[in-house]
C-alpha positions in Angstrom: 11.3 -78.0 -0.2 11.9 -74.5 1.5 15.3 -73.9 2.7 15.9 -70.2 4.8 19.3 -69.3 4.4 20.4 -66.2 6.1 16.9 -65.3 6.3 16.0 -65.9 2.7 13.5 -68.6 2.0 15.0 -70.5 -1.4 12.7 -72.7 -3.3 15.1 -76.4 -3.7 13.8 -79.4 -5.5 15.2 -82.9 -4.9 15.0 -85.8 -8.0 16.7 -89.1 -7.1 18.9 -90.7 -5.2 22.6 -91.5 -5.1 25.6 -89.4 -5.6 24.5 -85.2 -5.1 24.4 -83.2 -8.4 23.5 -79.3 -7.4 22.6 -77.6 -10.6 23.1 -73.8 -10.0 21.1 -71.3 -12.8 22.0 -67.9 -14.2 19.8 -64.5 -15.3 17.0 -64.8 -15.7 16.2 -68.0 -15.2 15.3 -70.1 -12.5 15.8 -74.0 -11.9 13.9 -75.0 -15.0 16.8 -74.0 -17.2 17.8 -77.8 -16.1 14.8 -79.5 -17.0 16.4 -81.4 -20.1 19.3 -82.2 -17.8 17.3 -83.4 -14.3 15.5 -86.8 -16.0 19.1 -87.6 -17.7 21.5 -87.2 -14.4 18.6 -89.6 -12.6 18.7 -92.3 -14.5 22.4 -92.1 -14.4 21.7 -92.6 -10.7 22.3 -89.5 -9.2 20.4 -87.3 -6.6 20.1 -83.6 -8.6 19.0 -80.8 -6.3 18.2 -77.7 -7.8 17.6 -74.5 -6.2 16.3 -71.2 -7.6 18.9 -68.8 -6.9 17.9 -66.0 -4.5 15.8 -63.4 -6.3 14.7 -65.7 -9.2 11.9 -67.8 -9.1 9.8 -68.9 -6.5 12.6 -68.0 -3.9 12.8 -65.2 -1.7 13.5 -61.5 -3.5 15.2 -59.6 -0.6 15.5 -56.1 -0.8 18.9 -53.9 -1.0 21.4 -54.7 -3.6 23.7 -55.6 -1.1 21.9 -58.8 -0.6 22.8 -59.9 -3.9 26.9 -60.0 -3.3 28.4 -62.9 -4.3 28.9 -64.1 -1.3 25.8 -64.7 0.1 24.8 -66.8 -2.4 28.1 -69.0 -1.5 26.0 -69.4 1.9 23.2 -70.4 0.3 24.7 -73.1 -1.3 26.1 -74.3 1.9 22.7 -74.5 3.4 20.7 -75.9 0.7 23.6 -78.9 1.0 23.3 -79.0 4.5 19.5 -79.3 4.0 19.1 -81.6 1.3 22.2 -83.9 3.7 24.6 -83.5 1.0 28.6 -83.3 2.6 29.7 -82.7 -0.8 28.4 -82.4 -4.5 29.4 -82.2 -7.7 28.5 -78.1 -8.6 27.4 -77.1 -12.2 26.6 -73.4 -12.9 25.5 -71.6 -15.4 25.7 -67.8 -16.0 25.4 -66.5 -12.6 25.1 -70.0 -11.2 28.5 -70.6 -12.7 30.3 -67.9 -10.8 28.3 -68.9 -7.5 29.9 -72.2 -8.3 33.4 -70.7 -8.8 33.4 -69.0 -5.6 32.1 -72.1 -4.0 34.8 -74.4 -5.1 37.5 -71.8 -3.8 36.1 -70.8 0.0 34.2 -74.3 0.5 36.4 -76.7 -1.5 35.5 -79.3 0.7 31.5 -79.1 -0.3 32.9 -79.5 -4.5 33.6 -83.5 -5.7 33.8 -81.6 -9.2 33.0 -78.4 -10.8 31.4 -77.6 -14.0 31.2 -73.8 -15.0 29.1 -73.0 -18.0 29.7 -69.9 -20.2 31.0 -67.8 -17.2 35.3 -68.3 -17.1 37.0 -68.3 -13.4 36.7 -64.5 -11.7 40.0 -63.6 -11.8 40.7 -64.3 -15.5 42.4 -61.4 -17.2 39.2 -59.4 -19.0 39.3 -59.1 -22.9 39.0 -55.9 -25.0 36.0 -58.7 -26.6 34.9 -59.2 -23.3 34.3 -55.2 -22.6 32.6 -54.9 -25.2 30.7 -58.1 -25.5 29.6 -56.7 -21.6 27.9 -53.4 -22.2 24.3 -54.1 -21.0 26.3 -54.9 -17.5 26.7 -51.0 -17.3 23.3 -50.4 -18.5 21.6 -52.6 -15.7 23.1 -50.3 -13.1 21.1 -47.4 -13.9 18.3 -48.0 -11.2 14.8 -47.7 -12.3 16.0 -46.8 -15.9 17.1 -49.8 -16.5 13.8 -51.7 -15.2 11.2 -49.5 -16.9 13.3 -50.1 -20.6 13.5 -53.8 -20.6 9.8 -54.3 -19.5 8.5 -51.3 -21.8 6.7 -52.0 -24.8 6.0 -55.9 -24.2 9.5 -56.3 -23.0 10.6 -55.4 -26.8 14.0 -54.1 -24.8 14.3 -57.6 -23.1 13.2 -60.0 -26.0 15.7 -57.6 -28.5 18.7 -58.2 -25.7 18.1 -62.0 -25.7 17.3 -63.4 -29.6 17.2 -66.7 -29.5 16.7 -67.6 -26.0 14.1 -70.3 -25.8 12.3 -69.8 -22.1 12.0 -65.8 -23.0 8.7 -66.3 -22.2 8.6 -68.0 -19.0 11.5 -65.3 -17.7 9.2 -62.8 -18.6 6.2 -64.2 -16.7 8.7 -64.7 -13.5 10.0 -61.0 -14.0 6.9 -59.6 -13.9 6.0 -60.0 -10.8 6.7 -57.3 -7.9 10.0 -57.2 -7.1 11.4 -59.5 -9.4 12.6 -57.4 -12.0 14.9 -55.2 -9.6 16.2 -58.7 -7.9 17.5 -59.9 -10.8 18.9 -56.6 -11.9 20.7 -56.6 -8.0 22.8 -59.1 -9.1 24.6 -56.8 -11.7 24.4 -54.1 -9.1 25.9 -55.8 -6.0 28.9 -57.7 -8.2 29.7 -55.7 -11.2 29.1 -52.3 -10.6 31.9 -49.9 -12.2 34.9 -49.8 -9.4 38.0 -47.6 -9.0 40.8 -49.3 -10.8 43.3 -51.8 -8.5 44.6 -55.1 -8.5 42.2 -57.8 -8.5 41.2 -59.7 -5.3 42.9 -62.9 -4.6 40.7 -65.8 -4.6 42.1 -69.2 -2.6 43.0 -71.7 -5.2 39.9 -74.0 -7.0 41.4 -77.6 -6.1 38.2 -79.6 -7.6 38.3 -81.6 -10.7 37.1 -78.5 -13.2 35.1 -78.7 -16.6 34.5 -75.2 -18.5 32.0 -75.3 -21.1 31.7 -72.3 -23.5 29.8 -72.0 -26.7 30.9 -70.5 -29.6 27.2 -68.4 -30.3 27.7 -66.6 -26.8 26.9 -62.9 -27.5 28.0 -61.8 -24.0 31.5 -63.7 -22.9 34.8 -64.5 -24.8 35.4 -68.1 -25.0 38.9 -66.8 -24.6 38.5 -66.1 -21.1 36.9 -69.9 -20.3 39.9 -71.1 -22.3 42.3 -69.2 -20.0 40.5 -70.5 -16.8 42.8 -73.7 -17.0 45.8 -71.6 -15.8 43.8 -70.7 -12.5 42.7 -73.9 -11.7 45.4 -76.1 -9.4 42.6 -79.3 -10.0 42.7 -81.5 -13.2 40.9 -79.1 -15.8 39.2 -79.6 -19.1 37.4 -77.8 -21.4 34.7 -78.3 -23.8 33.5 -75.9 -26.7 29.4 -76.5 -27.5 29.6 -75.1 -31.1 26.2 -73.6 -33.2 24.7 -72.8 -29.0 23.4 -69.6 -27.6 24.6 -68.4 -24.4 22.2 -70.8 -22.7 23.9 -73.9 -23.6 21.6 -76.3 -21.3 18.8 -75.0 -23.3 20.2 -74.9 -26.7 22.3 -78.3 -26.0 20.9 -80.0 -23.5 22.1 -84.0 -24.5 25.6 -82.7 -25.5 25.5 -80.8 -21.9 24.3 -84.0 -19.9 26.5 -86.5 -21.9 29.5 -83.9 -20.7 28.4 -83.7 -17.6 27.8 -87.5 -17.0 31.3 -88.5 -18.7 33.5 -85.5 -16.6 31.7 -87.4 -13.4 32.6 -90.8 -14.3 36.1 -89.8 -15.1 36.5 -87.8 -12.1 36.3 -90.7 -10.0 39.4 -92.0 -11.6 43.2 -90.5 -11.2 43.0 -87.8 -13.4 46.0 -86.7 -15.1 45.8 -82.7 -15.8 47.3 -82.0 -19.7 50.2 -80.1 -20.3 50.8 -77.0 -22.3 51.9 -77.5 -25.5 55.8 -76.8 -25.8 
């Protein structure tokens, strides 16, 4: 189905029925990053719903960077609930999807039964001298233009370099070649992590929801320490779970470990769950 949220038109598939699962994808992928996970959460009994983020896929590429904040995709996840009839869900994101999915959980806490984040810590966890460097091609997507013309030169050599090991490199690169696409994707970076004067960081409202952080241990571009330190920011029952021998895109490199987490962390979060203390 089409959903139009704040004028953007957002390409949302529906498999199933029963309790809502809304699967949230990162760069530069679109929904099909779930496609492993989609058949399993089904015939768990669950309703999945899983939208191509707002410049990727077949959904709308607005123009302006500024269309890309954070926050507006918050809003989009609020209408493609609202669309799909969902009052609440249980929110997994990856990558980009997974910090779409921490902001959700802390303005709309009423819209997250549970939250999953994969690869992509809570926002206001302390960064790492690992982390600042692990980030570097963050900095090189801002250079406009630049940026776009190296990744796609030379059969996307720039690109393919950037990203060994990722499996769908060729289906992102058929989606990013189309007009517009490239420079969507790249607005992300530019609207949310573009270099800033130095200050304290913004208070977020509290993440209440029953939280799971997955991380794997071959991520090239985000400290597992930072995931691992998400627990303290958290004032829900938290887990985490460590995917090892996996690439940065975990549900692509891991997808039954992923849906068996994923499947298990919803069962339990039905129950009383008791959140573990630091050691002493």
């Amino acid at each position: 189905m089409i959903v139009t949220a704040n004028g953007v038109d957002l390409h949302v598939e529906v498999h199933g029925d029963g309790d809502p699962v809304l699967l949230l994808h990162g760069w530069p992928d679109s929904a099909g990053l779930w496609r492993a996970q989609v058949p399993e959460l089904t015939a768990a009994g669950f309703r999945v719903i899983t939208p191509d983020l707002r410049g990727f896929g077949r959904s709308g590429r607005p123009e302006g960077k500024e269309n890309y904040q954070l926050a507006n995709s918050v809003a989009d996840v609020a209408a493609v609930l609202d669309a799909a009839g969902a009052s609440s869900a249980h929110v997994v994101g990856h990558d980009w999807g997974a910090a779409v999915a921490w902001l959700t959980a802390s303005y709309l806490p009423d819209r997250v039964r549970t939250l999953t984040a994969l690869s992509v810590p809570h926002l206001a966890a302390v960064d790492t001298p690992r982390q600042r460097e692990m980030a570097w091609y963050q900095l090189f997507f801002q250079f406009e233009e630049v940026a776009e013309a190296t990744l796609a030169y030379n059969d996307w050599a720039a690109l393919r370099e950037l990203t060994p090991g990722y499996r769908d490199i060729e289906r992102a690169i058929a989606d990013l070649s189309r007009p517009g696409a490239l420079t969507a994707s790249m607005n992300w970076y530019r609207a949310n992590v573009a270099p800033r004067m130095p200050g304290p960081r913004r208070q977020l409202p509290p993440v209440t929801a029953p939280t799971l952080g997955i991380w794997s241990d071959g991520d090239r571009y985000l400290d597992g320490a930072r995931m691992r330190a998400s627990g303290d920011l958290v004032k829900g029952p938290w887990r985490y779970a460590e995917i090892a021998s996996a690439s940065h895109w975990i549900p692509l490199d891991a997808p039954g470990e992923v849906s068996a987490l994923l499947l298990e962390w919803f069962s339990a979060s039905r129950l009383p769950l008791a959140r573990p203390r630091k050691p002493s």
